[in-house]
KOLPA-165216 format. One record per residue: residue in one letter; x, y, z of N, C-alpha, C, O in turn. Coordinates in steps of 0.001 Angstrom, whole numbers, always signed. Layout:
<recs>
   vexdren        nu        nv        nw       cau       cav       caw        cu        cv        cw        ou        ov        ow
         A         X         Y         Z         X         Y         Z         X         Y         Z         X         Y         Z
...
</recs>
This chain:
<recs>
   vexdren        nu        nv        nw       cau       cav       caw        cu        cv        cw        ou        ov        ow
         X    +39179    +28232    +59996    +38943    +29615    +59716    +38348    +29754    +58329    +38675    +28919    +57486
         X    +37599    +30619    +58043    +36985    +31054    +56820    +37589    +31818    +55728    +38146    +32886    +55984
         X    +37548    +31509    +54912    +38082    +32121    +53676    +36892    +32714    +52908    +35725    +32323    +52929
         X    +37414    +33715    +52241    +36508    +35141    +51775    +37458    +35302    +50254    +38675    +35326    +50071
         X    +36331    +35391    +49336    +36839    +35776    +47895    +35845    +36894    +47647    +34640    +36937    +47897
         X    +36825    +37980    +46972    +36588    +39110    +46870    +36287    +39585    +45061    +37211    +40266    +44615
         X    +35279    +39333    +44172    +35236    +39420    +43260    +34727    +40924    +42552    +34125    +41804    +43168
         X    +35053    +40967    +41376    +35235    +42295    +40752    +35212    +43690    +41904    +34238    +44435    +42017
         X    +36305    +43808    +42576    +37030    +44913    +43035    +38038    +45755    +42356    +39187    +45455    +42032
         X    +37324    +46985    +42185    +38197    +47872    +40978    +39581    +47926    +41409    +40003    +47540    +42499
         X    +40181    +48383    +40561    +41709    +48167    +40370    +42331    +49521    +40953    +43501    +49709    +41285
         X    +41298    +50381    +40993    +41577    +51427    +42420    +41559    +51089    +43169    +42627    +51118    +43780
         X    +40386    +50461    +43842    +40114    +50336    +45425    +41133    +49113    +45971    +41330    +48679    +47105
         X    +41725    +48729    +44580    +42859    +47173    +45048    +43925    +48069    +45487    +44334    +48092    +46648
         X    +44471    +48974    +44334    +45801    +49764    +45209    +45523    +50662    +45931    +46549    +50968    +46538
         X    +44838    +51175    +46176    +44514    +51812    +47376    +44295    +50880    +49239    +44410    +51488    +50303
         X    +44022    +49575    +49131    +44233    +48656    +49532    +45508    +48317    +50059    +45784    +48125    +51243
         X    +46173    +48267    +49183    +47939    +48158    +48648    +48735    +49107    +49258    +49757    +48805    +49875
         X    +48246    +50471    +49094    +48938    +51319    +50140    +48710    +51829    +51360    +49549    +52328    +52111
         X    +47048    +51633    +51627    +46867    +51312    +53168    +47660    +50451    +53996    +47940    +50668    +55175
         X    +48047    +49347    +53228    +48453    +48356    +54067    +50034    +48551    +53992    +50545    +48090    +55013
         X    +50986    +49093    +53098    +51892    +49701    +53099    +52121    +50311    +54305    +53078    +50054    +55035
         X    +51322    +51056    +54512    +51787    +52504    +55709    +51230    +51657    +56489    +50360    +52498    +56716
         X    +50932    +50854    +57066    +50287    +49739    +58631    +51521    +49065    +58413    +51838    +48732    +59555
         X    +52451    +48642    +57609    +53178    +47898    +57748    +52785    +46385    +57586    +53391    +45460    +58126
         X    +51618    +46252    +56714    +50869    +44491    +57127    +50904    +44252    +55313    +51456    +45003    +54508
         X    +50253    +43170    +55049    +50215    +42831    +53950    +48766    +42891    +53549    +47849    +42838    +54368
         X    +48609    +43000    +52290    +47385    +43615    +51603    +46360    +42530    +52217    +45523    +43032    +52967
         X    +46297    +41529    +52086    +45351    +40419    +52822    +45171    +40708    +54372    +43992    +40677    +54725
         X    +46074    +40976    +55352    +45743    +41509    +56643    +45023    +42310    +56676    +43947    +42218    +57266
         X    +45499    +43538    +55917    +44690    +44936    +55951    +43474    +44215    +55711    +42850    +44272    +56770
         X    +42811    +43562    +54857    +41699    +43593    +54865    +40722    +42522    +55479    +39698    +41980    +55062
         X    +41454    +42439    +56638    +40937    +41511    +57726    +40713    +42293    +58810    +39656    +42204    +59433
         X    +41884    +43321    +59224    +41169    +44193    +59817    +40160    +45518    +59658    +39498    +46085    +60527
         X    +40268    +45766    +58422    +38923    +46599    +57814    +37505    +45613    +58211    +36438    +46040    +58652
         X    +37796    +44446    +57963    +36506    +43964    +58120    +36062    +43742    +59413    +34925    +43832    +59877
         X    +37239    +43405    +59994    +36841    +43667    +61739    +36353    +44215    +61975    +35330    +43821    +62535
         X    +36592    +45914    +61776    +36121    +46475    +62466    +34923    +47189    +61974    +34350    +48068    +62618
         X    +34555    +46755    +60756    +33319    +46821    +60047    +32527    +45900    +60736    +31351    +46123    +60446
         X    +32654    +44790    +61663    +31697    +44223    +62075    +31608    +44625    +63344    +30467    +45044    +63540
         X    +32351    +44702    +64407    +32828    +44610    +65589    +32466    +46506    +65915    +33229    +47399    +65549
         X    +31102    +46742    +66688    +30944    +48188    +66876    +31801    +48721    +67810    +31843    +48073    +68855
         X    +32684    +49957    +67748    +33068    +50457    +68848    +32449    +50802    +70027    +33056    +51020    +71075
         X    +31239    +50859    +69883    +29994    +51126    +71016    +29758    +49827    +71775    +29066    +49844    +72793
         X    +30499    +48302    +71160    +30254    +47614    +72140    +31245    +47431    +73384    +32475    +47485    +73406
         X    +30139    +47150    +74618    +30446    +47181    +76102    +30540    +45959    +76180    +29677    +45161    +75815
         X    +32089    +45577    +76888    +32358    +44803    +77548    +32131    +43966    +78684    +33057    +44331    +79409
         X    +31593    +43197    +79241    +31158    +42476    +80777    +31554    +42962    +81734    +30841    +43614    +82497
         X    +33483    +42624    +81996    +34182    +43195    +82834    +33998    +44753    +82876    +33609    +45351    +83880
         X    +34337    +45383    +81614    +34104    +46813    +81418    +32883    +47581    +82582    +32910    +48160    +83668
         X    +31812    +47127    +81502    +30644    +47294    +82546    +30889    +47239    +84134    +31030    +48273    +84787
         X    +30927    +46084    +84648    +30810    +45863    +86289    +31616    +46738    +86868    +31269    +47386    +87855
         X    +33314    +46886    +86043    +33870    +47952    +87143    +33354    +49119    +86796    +33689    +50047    +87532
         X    +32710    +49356    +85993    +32064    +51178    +85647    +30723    +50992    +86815    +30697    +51906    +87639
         X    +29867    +50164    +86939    +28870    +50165    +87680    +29483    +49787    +89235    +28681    +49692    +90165
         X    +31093    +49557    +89489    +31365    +49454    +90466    +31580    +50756    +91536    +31248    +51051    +92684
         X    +32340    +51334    +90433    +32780    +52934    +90744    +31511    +53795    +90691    +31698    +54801    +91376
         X    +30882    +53787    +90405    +29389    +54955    +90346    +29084    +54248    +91378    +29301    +55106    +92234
         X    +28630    +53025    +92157    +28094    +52933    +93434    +28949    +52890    +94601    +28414    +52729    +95697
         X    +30153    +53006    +94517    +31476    +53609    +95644    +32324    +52485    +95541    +33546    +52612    +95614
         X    +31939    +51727    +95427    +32978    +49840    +95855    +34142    +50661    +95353    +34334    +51424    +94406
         X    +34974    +50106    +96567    +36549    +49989    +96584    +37016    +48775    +96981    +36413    +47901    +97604
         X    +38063    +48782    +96601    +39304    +47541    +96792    +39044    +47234    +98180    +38819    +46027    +98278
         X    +38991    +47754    +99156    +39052    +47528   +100631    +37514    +46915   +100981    +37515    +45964   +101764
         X    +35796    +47514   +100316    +35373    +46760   +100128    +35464    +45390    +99359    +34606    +44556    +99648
         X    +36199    +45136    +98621    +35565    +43441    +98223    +36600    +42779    +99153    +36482    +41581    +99411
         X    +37698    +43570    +99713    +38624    +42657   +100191    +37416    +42175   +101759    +37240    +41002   +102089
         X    +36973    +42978   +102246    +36239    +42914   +103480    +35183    +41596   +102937    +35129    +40512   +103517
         X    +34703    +41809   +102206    +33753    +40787   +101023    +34544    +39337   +101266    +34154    +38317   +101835
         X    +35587    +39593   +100725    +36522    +37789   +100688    +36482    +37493   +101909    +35858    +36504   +102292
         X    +37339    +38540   +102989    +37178    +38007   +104158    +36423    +37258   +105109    +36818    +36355   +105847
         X    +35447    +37682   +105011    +33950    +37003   +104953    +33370    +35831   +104649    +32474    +35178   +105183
         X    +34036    +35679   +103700    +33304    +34593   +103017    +33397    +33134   +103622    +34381    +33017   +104352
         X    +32842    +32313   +103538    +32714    +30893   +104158    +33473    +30245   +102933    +33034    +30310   +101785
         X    +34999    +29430   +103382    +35857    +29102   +102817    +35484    +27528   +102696    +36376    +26949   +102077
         X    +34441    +26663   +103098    +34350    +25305   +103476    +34074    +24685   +102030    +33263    +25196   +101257
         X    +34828    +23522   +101726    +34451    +22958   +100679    +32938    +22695    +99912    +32101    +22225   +100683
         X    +32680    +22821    +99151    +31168    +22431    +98825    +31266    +20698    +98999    +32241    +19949    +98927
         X    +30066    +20471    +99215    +29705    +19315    +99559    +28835    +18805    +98682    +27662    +19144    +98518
         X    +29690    +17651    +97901    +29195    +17184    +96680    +27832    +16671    +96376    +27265    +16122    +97319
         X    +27119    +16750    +95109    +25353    +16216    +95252    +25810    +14892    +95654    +26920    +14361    +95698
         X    +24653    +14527    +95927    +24809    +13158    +95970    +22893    +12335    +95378    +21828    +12757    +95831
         X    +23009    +11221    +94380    +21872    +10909    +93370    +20955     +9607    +93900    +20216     +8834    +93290
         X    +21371     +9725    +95438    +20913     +8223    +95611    +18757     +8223    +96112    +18166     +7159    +96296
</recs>
């Protein structure tokens, strides 16, 4: 994991730091692991899974469709390459 040094940070923005992380209940070094999180990490980003079931539900799929889906399906082992 990476380590981060934080140089000339005013001595406000340190206790202010100090009591953010007070009221979270975390320690001044956490707090500012998750500030930075989520300084990187956009709330606007979409998830994979997220996505598919949102594009599942706008085109109707239900549970009873995919189950009909499995049912279906050809259960036979794959049949290994073979290099000869």
């Amino acid at each position: 994991m990476a380590a981060v040094t934080i140089r000339n940070l005013s001595d406000e923005a340190h206790r202010a730091l100090k009591v953010r992380a007070a009221q979270h209940g975390r320690s001044t070094e956490a707090e500012m692991r998750v500030i930075l999180e989520a300084a990187v990490r956009p709330a606007s980003r979409v998830r994979l899974g997220t996505a598919l079931a949102e594009m599942s539900r706008n085109i109707g799929l239900t549970n009873a469709d995919v189950e009909a889906l499995d049912e279906t399906r050809d259960r036979t082992p794959a049949e290994p390459l073979r290099f000869e």
